[in-house]
C-alpha positions as CSV (number, residue, x, y, z in Angstrom):
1,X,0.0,0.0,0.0
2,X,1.7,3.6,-1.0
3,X,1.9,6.3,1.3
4,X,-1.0,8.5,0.1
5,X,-3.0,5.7,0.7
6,X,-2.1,4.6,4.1
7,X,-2.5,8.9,4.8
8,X,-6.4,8.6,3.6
9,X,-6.9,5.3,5.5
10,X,-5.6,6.8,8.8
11,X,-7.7,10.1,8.0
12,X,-10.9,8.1,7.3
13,X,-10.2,6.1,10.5
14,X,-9.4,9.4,12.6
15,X,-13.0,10.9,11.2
16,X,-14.5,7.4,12.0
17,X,-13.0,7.7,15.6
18,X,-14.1,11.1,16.1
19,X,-17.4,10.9,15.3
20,X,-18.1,7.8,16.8
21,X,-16.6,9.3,20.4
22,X,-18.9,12.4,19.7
23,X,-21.8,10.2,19.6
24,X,-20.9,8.6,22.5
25,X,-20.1,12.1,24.8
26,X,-23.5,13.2,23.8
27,X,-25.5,10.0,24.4
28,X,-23.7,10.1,27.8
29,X,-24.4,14.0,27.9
30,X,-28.2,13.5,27.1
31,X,-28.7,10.4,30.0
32,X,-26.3,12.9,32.6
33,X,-29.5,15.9,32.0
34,X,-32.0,13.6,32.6
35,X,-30.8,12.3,35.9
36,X,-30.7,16.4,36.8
37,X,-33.4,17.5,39.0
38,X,-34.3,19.6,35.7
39,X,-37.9,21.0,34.8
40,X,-36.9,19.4,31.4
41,X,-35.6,16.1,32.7
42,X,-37.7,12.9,32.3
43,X,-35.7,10.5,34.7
44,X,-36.5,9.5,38.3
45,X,-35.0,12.9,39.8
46,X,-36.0,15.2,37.1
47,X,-38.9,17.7,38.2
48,X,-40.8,17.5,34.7
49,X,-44.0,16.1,36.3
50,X,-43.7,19.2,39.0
51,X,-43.2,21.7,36.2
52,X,-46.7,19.6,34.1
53,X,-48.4,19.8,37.8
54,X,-48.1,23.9,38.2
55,X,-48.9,24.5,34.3
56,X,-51.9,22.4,34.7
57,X,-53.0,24.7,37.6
58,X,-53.7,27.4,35.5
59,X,-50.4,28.9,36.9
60,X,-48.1,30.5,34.1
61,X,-44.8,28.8,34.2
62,X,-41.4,29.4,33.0
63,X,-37.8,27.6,32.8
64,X,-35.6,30.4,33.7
65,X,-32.4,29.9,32.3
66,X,-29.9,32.9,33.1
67,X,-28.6,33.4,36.3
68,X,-30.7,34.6,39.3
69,X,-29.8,38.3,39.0
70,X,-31.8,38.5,36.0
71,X,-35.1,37.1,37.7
72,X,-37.8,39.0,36.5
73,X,-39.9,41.0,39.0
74,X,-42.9,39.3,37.7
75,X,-41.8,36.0,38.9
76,X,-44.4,35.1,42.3
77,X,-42.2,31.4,43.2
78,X,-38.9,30.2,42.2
79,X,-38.3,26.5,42.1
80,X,-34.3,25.9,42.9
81,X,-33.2,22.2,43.3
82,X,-30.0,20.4,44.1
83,X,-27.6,19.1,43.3
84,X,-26.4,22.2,40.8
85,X,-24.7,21.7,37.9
86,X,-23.3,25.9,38.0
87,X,-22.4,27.1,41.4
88,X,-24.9,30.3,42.6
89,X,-22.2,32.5,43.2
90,X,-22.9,35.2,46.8
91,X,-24.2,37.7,44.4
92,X,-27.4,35.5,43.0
93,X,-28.1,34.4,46.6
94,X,-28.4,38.2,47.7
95,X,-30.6,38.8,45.2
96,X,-32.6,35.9,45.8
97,X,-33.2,37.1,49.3
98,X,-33.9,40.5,48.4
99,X,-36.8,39.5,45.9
100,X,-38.2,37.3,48.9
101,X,-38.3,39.9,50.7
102,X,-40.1,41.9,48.3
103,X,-43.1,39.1,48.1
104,X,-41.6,35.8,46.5
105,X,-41.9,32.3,47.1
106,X,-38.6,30.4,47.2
107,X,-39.0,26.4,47.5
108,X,-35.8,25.1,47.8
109,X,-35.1,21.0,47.1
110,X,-32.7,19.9,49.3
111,X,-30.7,16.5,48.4
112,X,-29.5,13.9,50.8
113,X,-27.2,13.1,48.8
114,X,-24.7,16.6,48.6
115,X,-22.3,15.8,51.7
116,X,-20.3,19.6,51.3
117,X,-21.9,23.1,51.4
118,X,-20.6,26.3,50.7
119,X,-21.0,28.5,53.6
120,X,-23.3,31.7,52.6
121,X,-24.7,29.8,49.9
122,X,-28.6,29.6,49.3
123,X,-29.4,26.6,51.7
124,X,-26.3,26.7,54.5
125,X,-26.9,29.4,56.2
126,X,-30.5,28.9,56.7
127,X,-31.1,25.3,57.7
128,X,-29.1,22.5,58.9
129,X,-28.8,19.2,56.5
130,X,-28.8,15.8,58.6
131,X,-28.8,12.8,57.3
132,X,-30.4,9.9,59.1
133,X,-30.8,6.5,56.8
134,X,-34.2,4.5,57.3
135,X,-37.0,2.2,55.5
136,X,-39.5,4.3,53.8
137,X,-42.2,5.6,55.7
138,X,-45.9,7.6,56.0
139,X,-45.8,10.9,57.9
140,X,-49.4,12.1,58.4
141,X,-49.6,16.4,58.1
142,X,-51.4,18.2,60.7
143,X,-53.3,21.3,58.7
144,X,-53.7,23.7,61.4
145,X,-49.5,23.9,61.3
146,X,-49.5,25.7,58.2
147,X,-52.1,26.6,55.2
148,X,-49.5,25.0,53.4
149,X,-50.6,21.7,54.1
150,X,-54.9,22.0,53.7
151,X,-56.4,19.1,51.7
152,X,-52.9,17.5,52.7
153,X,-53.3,13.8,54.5
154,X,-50.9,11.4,54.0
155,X,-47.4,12.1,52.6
156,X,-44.7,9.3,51.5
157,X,-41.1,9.7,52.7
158,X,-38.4,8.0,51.1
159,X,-34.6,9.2,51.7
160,X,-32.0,10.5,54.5
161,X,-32.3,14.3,54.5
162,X,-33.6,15.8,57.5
163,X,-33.8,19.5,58.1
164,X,-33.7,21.8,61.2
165,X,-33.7,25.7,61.1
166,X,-29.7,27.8,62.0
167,X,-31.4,30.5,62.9
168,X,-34.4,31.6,64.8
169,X,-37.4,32.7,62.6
170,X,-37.4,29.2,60.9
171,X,-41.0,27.0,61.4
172,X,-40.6,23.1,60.6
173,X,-44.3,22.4,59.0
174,X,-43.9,18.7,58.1
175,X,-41.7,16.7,60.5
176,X,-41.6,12.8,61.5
177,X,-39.3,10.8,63.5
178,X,-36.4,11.1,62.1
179,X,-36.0,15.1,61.6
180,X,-38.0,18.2,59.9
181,X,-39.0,17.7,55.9
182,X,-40.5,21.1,55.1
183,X,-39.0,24.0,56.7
184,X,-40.9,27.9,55.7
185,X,-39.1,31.1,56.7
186,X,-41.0,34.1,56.5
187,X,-38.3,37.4,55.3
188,X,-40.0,40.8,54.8
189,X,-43.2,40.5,52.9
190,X,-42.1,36.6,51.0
191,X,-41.5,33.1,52.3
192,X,-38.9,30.9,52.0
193,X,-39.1,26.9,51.9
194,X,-36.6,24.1,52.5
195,X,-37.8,21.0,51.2
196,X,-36.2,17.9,51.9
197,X,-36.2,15.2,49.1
198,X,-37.6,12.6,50.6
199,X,-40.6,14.4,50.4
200,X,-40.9,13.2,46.8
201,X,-41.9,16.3,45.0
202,X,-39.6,14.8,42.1
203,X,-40.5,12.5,39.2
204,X,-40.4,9.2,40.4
205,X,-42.7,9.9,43.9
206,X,-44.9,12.5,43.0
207,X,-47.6,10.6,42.7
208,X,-47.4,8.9,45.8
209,X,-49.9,10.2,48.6
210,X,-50.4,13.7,48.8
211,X,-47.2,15.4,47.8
212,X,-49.2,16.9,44.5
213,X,-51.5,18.4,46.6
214,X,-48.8,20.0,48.9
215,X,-46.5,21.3,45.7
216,X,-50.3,22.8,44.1
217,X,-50.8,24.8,47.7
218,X,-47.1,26.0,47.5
219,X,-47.8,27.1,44.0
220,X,-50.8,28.9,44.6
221,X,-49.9,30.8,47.9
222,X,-46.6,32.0,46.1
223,X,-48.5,33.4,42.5
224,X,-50.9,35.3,41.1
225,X,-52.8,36.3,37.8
226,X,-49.7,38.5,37.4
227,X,-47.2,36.4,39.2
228,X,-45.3,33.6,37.4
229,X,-44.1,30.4,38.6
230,X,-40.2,30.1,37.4
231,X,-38.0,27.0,37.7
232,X,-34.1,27.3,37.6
233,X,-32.5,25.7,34.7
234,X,-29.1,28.1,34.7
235,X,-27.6,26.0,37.9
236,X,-29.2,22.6,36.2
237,X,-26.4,23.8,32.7
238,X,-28.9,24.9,30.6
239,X,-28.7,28.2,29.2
240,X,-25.6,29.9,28.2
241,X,-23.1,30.8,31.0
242,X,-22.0,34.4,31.0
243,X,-17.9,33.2,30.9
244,X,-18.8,31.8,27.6
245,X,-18.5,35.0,25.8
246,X,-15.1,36.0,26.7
247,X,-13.8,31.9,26.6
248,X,-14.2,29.8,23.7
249,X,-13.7,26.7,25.5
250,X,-16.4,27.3,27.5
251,X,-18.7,27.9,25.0
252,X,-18.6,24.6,23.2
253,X,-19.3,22.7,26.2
254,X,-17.6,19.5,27.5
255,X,-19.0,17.3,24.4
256,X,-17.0,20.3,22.7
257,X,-14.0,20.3,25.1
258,X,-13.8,16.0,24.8
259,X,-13.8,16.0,20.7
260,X,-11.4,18.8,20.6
261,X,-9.2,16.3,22.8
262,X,-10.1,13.6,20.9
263,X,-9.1,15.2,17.6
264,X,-5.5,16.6,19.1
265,X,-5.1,13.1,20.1
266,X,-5.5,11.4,16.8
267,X,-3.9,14.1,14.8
268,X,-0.6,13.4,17.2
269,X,-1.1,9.4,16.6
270,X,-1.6,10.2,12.9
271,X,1.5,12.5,12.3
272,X,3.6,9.3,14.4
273,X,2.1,7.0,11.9
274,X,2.8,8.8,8.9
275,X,6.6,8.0,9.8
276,X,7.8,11.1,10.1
277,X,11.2,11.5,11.8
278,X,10.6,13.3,15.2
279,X,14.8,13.3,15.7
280,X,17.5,12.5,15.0
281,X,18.0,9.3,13.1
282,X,20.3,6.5,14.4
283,X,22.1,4.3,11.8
284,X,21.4,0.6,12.8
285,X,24.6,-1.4,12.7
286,X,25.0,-3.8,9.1
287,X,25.0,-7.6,10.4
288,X,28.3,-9.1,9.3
289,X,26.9,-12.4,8.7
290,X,23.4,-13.2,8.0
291,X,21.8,-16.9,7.2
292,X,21.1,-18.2,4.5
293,X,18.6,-20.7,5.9
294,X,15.4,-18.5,4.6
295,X,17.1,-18.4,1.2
296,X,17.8,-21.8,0.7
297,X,14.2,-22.7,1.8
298,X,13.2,-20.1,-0.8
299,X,14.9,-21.2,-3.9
300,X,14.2,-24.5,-2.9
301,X,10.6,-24.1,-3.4
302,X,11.1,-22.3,-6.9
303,X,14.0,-25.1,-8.4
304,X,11.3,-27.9,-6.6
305,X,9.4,-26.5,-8.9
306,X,11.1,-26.4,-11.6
307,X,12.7,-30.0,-11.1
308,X,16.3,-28.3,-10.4
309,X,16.7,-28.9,-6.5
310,X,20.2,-30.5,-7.5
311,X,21.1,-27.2,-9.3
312,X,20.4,-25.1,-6.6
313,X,22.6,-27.3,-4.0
314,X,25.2,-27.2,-6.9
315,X,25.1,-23.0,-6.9
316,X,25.3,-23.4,-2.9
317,X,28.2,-25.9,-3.1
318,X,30.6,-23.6,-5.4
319,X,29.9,-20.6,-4.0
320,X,31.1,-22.3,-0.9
321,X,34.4,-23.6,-2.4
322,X,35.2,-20.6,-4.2
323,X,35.3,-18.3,-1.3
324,X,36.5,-21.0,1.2
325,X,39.9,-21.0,-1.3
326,X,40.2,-17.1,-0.9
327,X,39.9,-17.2,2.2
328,X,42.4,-20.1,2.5
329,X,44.1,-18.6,-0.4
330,X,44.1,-22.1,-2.1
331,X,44.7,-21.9,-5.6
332,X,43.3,-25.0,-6.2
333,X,38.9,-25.3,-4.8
334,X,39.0,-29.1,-5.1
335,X,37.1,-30.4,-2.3
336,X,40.0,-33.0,-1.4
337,X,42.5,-30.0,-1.1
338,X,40.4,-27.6,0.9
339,X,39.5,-30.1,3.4
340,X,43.0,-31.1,4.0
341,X,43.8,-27.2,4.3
342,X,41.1,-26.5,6.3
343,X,42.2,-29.1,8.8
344,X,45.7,-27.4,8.6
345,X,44.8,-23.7,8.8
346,X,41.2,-23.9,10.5
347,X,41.3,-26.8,13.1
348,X,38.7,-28.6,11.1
349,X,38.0,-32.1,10.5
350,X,39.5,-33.3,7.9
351,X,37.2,-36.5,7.0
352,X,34.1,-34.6,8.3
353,X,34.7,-32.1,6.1
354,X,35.8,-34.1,2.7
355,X,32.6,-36.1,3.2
356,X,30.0,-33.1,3.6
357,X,31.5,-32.1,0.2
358,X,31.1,-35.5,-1.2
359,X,27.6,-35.8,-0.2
360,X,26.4,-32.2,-1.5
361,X,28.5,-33.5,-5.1
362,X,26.6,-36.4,-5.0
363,X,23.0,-34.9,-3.9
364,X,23.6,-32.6,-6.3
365,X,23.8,-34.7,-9.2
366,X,21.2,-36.8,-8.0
367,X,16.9,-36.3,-10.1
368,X,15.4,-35.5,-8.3
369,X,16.4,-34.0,-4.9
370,X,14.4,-34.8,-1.4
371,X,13.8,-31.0,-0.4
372,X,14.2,-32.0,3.3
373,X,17.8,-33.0,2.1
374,X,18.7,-30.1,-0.1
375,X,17.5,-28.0,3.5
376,X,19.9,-30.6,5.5
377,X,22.9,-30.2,3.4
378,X,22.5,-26.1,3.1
379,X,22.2,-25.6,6.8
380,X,25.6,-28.0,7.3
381,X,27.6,-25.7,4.6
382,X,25.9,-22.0,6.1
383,X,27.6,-23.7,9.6
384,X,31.1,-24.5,7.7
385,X,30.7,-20.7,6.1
386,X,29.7,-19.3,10.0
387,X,33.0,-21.2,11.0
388,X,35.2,-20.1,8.3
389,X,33.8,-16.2,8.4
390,X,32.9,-16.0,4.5
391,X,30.5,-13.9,5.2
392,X,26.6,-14.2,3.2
393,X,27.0,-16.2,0.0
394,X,26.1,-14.0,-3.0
């Protein structure tokens, strides 16, 4: 194969590779959003049913998705759930606080499962997040605690998160043996609720007991006719991050980021492929003596089949002779003579050697030749040539 060939075939692989990878980053991108607590998400901890839930309320809803300082004023509850895929940096979180104040409804979804919080952040400085492991269990709500809870019965619990104010002003509405579930805050002229998880407000348990019930109240004592209901999708990675128009790289996104690394990858494997010297080249020493075992087995085949094995130990045998008398410097390559010199000169064998040299005469004149003898005879005179340093017969 030449080596504009090979050059397409490695490029047609590399585009092969690339492609497929991409394929693969997004499919893995695409199942990572839907396992989000996510207004869009369909999976077990995606909030899509609570988003359908509100909308069907006759509640206007909205996915916002750019960061919290650009909340519009209209906007009567805010939906915010963890894990987040953006950090809320201390300026969103004043803000937040100052439009509760102001008459909003902030219902927080806490996770069990986020181990660290940033101190001043949305959730840590407001309530404390236990966890305390158990079986899954029915926690009957009391209305008179809260209006929160009217029409409210029965709710299903199912997870570790348990919830008790930091500071004084907090109200735990829904609590059972383990710790609080629901925590409200009243600040200014808004509220503010914690909600644990394990309330099931999220795909997978809404529709167990009567946690719709409980988010429909929450939805209707935080808007209005004028008032919005808005769930955070900027801190779920949706919407485009305000770094992203000063840096490329983090405007194509990680799929973006892992081809891009992909792609360098390849190119560097491709350019080592093509064989091009990357320093300095090193001469590799020439082999004083190579054998000539392959090459006897070659032209063995090709005078085999042409009936002239004998002519091919002949070529062997007087190659052999010829440059065993230069190197004896034996005027005379009579196979008699050169074995009694080689004895003399060498430390051969005298009748060892003169009858090796018969035998390859008499093969050689022999119709036809066993090829497993021809092989025999040629390995025998490539030792003598080793022996005598004569270097690869030509």
């Amino acid at each position: 194969m030449g080596r504009g060939r090979e050059a397409w075939v490695l490029v047609v692989l590399l585009v092969v590779f690339v492609a497929g990878a991409a394929a693969i980053q997004r499919h893995s991108v695409q199942e990572d959003e839907q396992r989000r607590p996510s207004a869009y998400a369909y999976g077990r901890t995606g909030l899509r049913a609570a988003y359908e839930l509100v909308r069907r309320q006759g509640v206007r809803v909205m996915r916002h998705e750019a960061p919290l300082t650009r909340l519009p004023d209209s906007t009567g509850l805010l939906v915010v759930a963890e894990p987040m895929v953006r950090e809320m940096g201390h300026q969103e979180t004043r803000h937040v606080w100052s439009w509760v104040e102001r008459g909003g409804t902030l219902l927080v979804l806490v996770s069990g499962d986020l181990l660290v919080r940033e101190p001043g952040g949305l959730v840590a400085d407001r309530v404390r997040v236990d966890r305390s492991p158990g079986p899954a269990t029915e926690v009957r709500a009391d209305e008179s605690v809260s209006p929160l809870l009217r029409d409210v019965r029965l709710l299903c619990v199912d997870g570790p998160a348990r919830l008790e104010p930091r500071q004084p002003g907090g109200r735990v509405v829904v609590r059972d043996s383990r710790g609080g579930l629901l925590v409200a805050w009243r600040a200014g002229k808004g509220m503010a609720l914690f909600a644990s998880d394990a309330l099931g407000l999220h795909n997978a348990a809404l529709g167990r007991g009567d946690a719709p019930v409980l988010l429909a109240n929450i939805a209707a004592a935080g808007t209005s006719r004028s008032r919005a209901a808005a769930f955070d999708e900027y801190h779920q990675g949706h919407g485009r991050q305000e770094a992203a128009a000063r840096s490329l790289w983090v405007a194509i996104g990680m799929p973006g980021r892992a081809l891009a690394w992909h792609g360098l990858a390849l190119f560097a494997l491709l350019v080592f492929a093509a064989n091009r010297p990357l320093g300095r080249r090193q001469p590799l020493p020439r082999a004083k003596h190579r054998p000539i075992t392959e090459h006897v087995v070659a032209m063995a085949g090709l005078y085999r089949r042409a009936g002239a094995g004998g002519a091919a130990l002949e070529i062997l045998l007087r190659a052999f002779l010829r440059d065993l008398a230069r190197r004896l410097d034996c005027p005379d390559s009579s196979p008699a003579v050169l074995a009694w010199e080689a004895a003399r000169r060498l430390g051969w064998h005298e009748a060892a050697t003169a009858d090796l040299l018969a035998r390859c005469q008499e093969a050689a004149a022999r119709h036809p030749l066993d090829p497993a003898e021809l092989l025999r005879l040629g390995r025998e005179l490539d030792t003598l040539r080793t022996k005598a340093d004569l270097g690869r017969s030509h």
